[in-house]
C-alpha positions as CSV (number, residue, x, y, z in Angstrom):
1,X,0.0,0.0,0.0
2,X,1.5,3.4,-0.9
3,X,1.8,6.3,1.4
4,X,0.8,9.9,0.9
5,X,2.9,12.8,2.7
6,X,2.0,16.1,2.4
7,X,4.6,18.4,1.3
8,X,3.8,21.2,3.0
9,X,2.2,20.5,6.6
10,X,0.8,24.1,7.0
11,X,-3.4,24.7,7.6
12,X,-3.0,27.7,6.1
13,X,-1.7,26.5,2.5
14,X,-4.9,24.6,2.3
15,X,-6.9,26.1,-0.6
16,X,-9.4,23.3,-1.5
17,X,-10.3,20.3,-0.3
18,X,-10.5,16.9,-2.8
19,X,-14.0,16.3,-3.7
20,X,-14.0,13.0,-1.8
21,X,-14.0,15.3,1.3
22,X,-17.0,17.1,2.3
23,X,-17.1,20.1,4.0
24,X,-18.9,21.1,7.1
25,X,-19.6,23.0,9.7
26,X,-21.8,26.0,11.4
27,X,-23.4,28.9,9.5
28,X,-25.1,31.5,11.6
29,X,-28.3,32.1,10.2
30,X,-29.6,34.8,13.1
31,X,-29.0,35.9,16.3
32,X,-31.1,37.7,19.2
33,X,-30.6,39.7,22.4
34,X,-32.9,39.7,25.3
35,X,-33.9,42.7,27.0
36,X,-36.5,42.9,29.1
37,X,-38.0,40.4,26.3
38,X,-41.2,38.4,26.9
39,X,-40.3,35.9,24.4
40,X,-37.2,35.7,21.9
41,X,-39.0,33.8,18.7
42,X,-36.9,32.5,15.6
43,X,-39.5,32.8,13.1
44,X,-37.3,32.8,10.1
45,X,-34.3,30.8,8.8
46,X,-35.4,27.2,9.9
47,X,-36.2,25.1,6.8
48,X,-34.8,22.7,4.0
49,X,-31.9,24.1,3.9
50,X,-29.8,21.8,6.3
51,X,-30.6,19.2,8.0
52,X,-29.6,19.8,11.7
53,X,-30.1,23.9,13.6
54,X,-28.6,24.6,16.8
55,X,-29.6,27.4,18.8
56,X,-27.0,28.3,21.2
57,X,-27.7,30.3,24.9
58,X,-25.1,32.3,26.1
59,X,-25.8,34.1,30.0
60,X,-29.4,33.8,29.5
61,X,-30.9,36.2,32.5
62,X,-34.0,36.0,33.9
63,X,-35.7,39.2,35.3
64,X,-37.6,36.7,38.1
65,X,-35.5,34.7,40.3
66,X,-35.3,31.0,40.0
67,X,-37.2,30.7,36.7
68,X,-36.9,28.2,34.2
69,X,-36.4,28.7,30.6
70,X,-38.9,27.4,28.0
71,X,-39.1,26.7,24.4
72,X,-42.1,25.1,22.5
73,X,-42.5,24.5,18.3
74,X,-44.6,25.8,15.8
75,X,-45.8,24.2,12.3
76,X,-47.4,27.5,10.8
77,X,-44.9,30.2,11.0
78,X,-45.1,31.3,15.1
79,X,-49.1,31.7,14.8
80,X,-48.8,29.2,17.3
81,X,-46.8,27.2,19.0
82,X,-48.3,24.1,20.2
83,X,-46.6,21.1,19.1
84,X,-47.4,17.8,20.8
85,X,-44.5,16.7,22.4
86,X,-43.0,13.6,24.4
87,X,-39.8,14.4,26.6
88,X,-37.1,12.8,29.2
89,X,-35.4,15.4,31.8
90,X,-32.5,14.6,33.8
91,X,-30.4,17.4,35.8
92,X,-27.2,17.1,37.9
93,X,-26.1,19.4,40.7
94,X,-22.8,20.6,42.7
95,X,-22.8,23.7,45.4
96,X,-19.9,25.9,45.8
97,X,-19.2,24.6,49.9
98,X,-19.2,21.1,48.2
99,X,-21.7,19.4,50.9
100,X,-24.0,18.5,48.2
101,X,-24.2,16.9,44.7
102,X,-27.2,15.4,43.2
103,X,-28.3,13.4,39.5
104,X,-31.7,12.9,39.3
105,X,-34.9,12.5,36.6
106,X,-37.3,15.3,36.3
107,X,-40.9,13.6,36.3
108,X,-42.3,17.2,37.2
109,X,-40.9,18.9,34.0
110,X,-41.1,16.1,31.8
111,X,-44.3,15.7,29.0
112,X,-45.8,12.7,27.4
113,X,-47.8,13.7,24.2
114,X,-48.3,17.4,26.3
115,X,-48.5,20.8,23.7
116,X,-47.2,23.1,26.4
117,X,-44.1,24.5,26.6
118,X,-40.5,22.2,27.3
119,X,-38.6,23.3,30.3
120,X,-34.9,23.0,29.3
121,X,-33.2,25.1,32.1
122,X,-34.8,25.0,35.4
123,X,-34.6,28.0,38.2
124,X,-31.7,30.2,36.6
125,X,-30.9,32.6,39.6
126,X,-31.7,36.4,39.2
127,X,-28.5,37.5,41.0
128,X,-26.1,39.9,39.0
129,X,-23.6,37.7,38.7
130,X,-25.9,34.5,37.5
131,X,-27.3,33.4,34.1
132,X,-28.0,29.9,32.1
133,X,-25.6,28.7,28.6
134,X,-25.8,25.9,26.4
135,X,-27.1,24.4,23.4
136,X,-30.4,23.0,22.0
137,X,-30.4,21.1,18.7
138,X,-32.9,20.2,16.4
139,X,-32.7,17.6,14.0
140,X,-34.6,17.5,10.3
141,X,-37.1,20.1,11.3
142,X,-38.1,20.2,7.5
143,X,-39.3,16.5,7.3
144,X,-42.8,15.8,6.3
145,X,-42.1,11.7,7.5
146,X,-40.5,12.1,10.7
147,X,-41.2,13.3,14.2
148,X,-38.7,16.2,15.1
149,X,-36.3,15.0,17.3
150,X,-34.2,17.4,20.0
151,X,-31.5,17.3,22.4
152,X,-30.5,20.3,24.6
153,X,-27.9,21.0,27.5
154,X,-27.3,23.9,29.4
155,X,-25.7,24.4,32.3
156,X,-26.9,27.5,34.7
157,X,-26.5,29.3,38.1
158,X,-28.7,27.7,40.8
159,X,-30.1,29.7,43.1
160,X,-28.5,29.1,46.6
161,X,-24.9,28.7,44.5
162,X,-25.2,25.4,42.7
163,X,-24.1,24.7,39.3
164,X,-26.8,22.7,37.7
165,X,-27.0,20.7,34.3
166,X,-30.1,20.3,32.5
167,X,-30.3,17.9,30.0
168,X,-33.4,17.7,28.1
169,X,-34.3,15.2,25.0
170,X,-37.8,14.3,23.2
171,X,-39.0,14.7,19.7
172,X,-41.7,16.8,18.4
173,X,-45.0,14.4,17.2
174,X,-45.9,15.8,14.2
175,X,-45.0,15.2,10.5
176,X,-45.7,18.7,10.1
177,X,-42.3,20.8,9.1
178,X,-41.2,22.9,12.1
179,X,-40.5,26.5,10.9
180,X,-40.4,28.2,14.5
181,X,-39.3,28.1,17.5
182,X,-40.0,30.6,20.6
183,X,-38.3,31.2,24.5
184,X,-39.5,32.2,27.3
185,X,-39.4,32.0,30.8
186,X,-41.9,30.7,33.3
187,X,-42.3,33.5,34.8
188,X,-41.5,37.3,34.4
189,X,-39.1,38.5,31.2
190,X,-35.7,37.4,29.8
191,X,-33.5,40.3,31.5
192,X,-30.5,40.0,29.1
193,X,-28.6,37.2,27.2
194,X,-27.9,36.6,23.5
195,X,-29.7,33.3,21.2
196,X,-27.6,32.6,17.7
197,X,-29.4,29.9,15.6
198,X,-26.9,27.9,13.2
199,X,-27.9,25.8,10.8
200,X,-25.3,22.8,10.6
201,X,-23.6,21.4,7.2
């Protein structure tokens, strides 16, 4: 079997790729900051064109301590959204002092076949100095077979100083295309924090 060395190993002189080699990657299709916001809603931008979108969280800052952020699905363009969902919540937790950890399943913010809105960060604290980040992905939003499929994680800033990881899966029951999205919090506004929606290649 013959060897192939590359003559020069720099990045940087990298001009193409062969065509055997795809691509790839993140495009940022649009991108929202919160401010005093009762909702942030991505009504635009999520179709056909890929298959995979990630929304990415970053300091997300409730007005109203220890609220949890929401998001829910719509099927006509954010005149509603309503989608019928099933979902599986687990969180873990760690306090600053280090007297207590905890992993444990959410039955109280999980849904089965429920069109009400997804908790996918639970009690972010109010304080100056906390706020929630992660990610939530959805896959093939644009399939008229398929149930819609997502996966999010974000960590956030307990109240009572506790680091706590929310992960959040489920899929979407409808074989309806998905062409919105909208957050919110349970209660009160989103103070400040910044939502970018990719769409992933």
């Amino acid at each position: 079997m013959a060897l192939n060395f590359a003559n020069n190993n720099s990045l940087s002189a990298i001009t193409t790729l062969p065509a055997s080699i795809s691509g790839g990657g993140m495009t940022l299709i649009s991108e929202q900051t919160a401010s005093g916001s009762a909702t942030l809603d991505f009504t635009s931008g999520i179709d056909s064109t890929y298959d995979s979108y990630v929304f990415k969280f970053i300091n997300i800052h409730p007005a109203t301590d220890s609220a949890t952020l929401l998001f829910n699905m719509s099927v006509d363009g954010g005149s509603n959204y309503n989608v019928t969902k099933t979902t599986t919540v687990i969180q873990s937790s760690h306090n600053e002092a280090d007297t207590d950890a905890g992993l444990e399943y959410r039955t109280d913010i999980d849904n089965a076949q429920q069109t009400g809105f997804q908790s996918i960060a639970k009690e972010i604290g109010n304080g100056n100095d906390e706020s929630g980040s992660g990610t939530l992905q959805l896959f093939n939003p644009s399939s008229s077979v398929f149930v819609k499929h997502f996966l999010s994680n974000l960590n956030l800033y307990f109240k009572a100083d506790y680091t706590l990881q929310h992960f959040t899966a489920g899929y979407g029951n409808t074989q309806s295309p998905i062409d919105a999205v909208q957050f919110k919090m349970s209660s009160g506004n989103i103070d400040s924090g910044v939502i970018k929606l990719y769409g992933i290649s």
